[in-house]
RODO-2510 file (C-alpha; in nm, 4 decimals, decimal comma):
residues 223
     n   res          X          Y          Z
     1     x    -1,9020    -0,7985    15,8812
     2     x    -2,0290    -1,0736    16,0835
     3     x    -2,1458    -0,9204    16,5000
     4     x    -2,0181    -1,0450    16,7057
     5     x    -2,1295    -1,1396    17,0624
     6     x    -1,9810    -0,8463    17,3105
     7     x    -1,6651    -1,0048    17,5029
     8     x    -1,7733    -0,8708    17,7980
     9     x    -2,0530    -1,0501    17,8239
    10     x    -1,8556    -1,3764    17,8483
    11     x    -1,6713    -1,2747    18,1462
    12     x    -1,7101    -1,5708    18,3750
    13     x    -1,6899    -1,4916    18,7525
    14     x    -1,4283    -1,5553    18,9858
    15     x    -1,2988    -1,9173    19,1150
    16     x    -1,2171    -2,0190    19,4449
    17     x    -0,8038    -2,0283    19,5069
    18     x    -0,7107    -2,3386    19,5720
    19     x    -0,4830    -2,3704    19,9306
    20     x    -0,1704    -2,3704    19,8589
    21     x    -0,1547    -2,2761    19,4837
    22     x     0,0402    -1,9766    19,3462
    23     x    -0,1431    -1,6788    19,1778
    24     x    -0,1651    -1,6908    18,8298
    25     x     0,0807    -1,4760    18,5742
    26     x     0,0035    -1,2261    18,2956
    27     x     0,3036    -1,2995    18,0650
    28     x     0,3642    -1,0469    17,7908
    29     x     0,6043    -1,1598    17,5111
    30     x     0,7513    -0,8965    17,2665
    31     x     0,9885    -0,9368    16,9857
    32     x     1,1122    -0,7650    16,6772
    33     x     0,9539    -0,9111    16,3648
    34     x     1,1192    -1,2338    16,2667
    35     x     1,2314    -1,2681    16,6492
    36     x     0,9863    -1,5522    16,7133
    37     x     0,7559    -1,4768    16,9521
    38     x     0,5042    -1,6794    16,7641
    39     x     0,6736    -2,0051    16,7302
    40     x     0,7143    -1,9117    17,1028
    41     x     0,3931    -1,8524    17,2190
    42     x     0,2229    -2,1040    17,0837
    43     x     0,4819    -2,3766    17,1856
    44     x     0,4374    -2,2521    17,5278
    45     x     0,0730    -2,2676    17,5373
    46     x     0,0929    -2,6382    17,3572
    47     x     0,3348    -2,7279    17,6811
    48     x     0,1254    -2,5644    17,9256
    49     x    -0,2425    -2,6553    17,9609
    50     x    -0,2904    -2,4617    18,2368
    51     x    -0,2201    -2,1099    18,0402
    52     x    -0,4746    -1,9790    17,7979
    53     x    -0,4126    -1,7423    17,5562
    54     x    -0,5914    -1,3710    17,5707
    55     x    -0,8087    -1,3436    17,2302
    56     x    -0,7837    -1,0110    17,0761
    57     x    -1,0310    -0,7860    16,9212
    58     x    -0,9820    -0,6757    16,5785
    59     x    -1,2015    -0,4630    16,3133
    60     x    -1,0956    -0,6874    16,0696
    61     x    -1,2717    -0,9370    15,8486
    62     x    -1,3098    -1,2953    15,9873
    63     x    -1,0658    -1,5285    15,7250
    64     x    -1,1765    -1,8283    15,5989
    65     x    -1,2130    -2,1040    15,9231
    66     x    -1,1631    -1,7995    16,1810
    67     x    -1,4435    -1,8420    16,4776
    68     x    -1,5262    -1,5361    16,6649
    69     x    -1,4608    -1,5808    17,0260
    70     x    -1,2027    -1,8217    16,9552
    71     x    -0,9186    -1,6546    16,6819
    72     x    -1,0402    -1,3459    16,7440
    73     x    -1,3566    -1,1282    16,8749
    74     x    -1,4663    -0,9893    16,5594
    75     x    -1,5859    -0,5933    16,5856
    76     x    -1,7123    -0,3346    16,3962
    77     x    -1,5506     0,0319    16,4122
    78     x    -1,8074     0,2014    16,5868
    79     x    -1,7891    -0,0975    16,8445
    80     x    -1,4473    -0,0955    16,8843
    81     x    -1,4283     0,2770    16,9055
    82     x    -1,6854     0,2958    17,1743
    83     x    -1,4549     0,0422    17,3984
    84     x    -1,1622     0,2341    17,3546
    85     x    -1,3480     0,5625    17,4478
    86     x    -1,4732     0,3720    17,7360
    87     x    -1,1199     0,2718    17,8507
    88     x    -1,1831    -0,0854    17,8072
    89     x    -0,8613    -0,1760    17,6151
    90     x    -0,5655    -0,2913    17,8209
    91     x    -0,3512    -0,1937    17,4779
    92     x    -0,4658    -0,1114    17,1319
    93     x    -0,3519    -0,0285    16,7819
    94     x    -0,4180     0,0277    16,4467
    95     x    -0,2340    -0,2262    16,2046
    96     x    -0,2782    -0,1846    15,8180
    97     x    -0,5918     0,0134    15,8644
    98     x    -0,7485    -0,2663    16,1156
    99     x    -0,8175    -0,2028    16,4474
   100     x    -0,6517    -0,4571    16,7384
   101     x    -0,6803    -0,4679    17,1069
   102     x    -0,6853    -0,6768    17,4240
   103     x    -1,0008    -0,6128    17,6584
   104     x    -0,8946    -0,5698    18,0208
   105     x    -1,1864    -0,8002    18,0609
   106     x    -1,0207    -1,0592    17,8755
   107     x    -0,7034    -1,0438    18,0649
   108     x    -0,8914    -1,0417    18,4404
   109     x    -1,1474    -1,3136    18,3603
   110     x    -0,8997    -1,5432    18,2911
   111     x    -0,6466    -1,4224    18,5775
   112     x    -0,9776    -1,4183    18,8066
   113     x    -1,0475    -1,8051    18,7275
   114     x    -0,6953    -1,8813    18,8239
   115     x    -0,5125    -1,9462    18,4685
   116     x    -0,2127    -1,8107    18,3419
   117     x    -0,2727    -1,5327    18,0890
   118     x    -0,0179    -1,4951    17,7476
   119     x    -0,0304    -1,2084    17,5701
   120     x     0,1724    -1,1705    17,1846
   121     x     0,2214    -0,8182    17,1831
   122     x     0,4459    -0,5499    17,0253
   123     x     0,7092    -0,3457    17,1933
   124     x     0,4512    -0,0719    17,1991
   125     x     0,1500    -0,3064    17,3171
   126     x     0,4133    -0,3704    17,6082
   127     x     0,4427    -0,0404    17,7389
   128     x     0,1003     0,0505    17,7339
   129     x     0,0288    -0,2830    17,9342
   130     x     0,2718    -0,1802    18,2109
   131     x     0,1577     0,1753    18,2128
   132     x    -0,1949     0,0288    18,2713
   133     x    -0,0500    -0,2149    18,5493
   134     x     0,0792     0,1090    18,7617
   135     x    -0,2645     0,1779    18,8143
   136     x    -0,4252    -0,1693    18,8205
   137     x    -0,2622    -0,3936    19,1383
   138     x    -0,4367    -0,7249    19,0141
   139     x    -0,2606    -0,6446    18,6797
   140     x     0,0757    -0,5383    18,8224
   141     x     0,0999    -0,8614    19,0466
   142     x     0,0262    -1,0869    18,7904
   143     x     0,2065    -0,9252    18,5378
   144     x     0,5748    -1,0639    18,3595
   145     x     0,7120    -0,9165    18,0463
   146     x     0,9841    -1,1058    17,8532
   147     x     1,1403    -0,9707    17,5143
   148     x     1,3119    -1,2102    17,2695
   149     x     1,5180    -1,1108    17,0170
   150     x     1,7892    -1,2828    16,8059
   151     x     2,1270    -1,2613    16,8981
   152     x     2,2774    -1,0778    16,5947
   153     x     2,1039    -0,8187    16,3035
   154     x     2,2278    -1,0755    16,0659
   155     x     2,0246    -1,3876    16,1742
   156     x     1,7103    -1,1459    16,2238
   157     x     1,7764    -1,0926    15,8596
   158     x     1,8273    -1,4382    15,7320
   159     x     1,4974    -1,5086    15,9199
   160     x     1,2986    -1,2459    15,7604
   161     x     1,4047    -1,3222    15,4157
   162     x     1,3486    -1,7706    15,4681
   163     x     0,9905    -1,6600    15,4954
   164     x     0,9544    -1,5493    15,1354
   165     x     0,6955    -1,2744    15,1708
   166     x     0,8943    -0,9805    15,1401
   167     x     1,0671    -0,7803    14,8732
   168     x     1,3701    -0,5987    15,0196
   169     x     1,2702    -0,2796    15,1049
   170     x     0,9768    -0,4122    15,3316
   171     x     1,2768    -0,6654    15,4886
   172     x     1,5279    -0,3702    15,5351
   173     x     1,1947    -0,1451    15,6911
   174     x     1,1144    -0,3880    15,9273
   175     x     1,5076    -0,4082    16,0131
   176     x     1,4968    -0,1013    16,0853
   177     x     1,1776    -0,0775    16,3022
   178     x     1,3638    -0,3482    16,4367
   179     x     1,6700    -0,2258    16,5504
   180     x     1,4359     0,0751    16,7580
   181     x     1,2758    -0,2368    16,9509
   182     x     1,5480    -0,4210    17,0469
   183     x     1,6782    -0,1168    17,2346
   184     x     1,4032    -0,0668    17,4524
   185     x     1,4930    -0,4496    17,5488
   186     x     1,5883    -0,3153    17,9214
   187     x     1,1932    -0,1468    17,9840
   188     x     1,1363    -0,5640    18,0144
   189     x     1,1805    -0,8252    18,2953
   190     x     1,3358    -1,0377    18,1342
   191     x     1,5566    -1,0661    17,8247
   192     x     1,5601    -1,4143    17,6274
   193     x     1,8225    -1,4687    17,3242
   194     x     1,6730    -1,6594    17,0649
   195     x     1,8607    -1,9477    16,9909
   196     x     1,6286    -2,2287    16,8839
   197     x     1,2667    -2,3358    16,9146
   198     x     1,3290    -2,6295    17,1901
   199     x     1,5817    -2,3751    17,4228
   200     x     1,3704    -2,0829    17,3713
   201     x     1,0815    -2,2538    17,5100
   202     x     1,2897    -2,4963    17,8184
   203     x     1,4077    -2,1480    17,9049
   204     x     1,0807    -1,9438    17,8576
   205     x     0,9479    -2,2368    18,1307
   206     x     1,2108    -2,1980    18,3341
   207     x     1,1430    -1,8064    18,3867
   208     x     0,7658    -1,9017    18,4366
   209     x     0,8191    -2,1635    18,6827
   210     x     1,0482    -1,9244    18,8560
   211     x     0,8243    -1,6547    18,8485
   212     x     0,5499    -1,8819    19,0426
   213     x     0,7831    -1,9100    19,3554
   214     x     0,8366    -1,6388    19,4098
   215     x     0,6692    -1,4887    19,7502
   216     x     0,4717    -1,2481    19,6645
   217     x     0,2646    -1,4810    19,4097
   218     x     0,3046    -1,8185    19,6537
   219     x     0,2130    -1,9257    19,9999
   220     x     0,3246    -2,2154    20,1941
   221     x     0,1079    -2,4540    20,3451
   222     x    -0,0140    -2,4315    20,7182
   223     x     0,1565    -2,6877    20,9510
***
């Protein structure tokens, strides 16, 4: 496995708040699988050049054209291990035998240099990230956590089976893992029914831009 360069070391130090400006978000985005939080994210962070998105750690080999620091920062067990015994992880999991997790590090370097942080998590991923924010108040004021899901069982279903990589019992598995996500849908800010890629994201900006006026993350200017 290729090293990779530690991800804390690329931690870049605070920047200076500019008058006037509101603090920057942590916006988690959850979804059953099929429920597009992909096509989501990453036609929010196309929109948005001021949000980056946090790169996750994995123990996994690097695929063909995959840059370490960039896709992902590439690990080896014992590395990843030690980070997680360390408490370094802001969430964590094991996928398919592979290792994945976001670095608190990440998350706050970004925050601290005053960009908007997106993080493509699970339902699981999302709880432990607001568990950690209870204990972290840079987290837990920057933090927003939005769950999409489709509006009925059956579209979830005709999305899962348009993408032609699973037989039926994985597509009736992952309904079912499914319908044990969607019901923890009230644990998040905000709930978003998927309708279609252009609405999803006008109304995934609107909660963002609303989310920046609000009081506790703005401040008006001095007269």
């Amino acid at each position: 496995m290729m090293q990779a360069q530690s991800p804390e070391s690329r931690v870049q130090s605070p920047a200076d708040k500019i008058a006037g400006s509101a603090s920057p978000l942590l916006i988690v985005i959850s979804a059953p699988s099929g429920g597009g939080k992909t096509t989501l994210c990453n036609q929010l962070l196309a929109a948005r050049p001021d949000m980056s998105r946090a790169i996750t750690c994995t123990t996994r080999e690097p695929r063909e054209g995959e840059q370490d620091g960039v896709d992902y920062y590439f690990l080896d067990a014992a590395s990843f291990l030690k980070r997680v015994q360390s408490g370094n992880f802001l969430e964590h999991a094991t996928v398919h035998g592979h290792s994945y997790g976001t670095l608190k590090s990440e998350v706050l370097s970004k925050l601290r240099l005053g960009k908007d942080v997106l993080l493509n998590v699970d339902v699981q991923g999302a709880s432990t990230v607001r568990q950690r924010a209870e204990s972290d108040p840079e987290i837990q004021r920057a933090l927003i956590s939005v769950f999409l899901t489709p509006p009925t069982m059956t579209i979830l279903e005709e999305r899962l089976r348009r993408r032609g990589t699973d037989n039926d019992a994985v597509i009736q598995k992952r309904l079912s893992v499914a319908r044990s996500e969607i019901a923890q849908w009230k644990n998040f800010d905000y709930l978003l029914i998927s309708r279609s890629v252009a609405e999803d994201l006008n109304r995934m900006q609107a909660i963002v831009e609303a989310e920046k006026m609000k009081a506790v993350r703005s401040q008006a200017p001095e007269f």
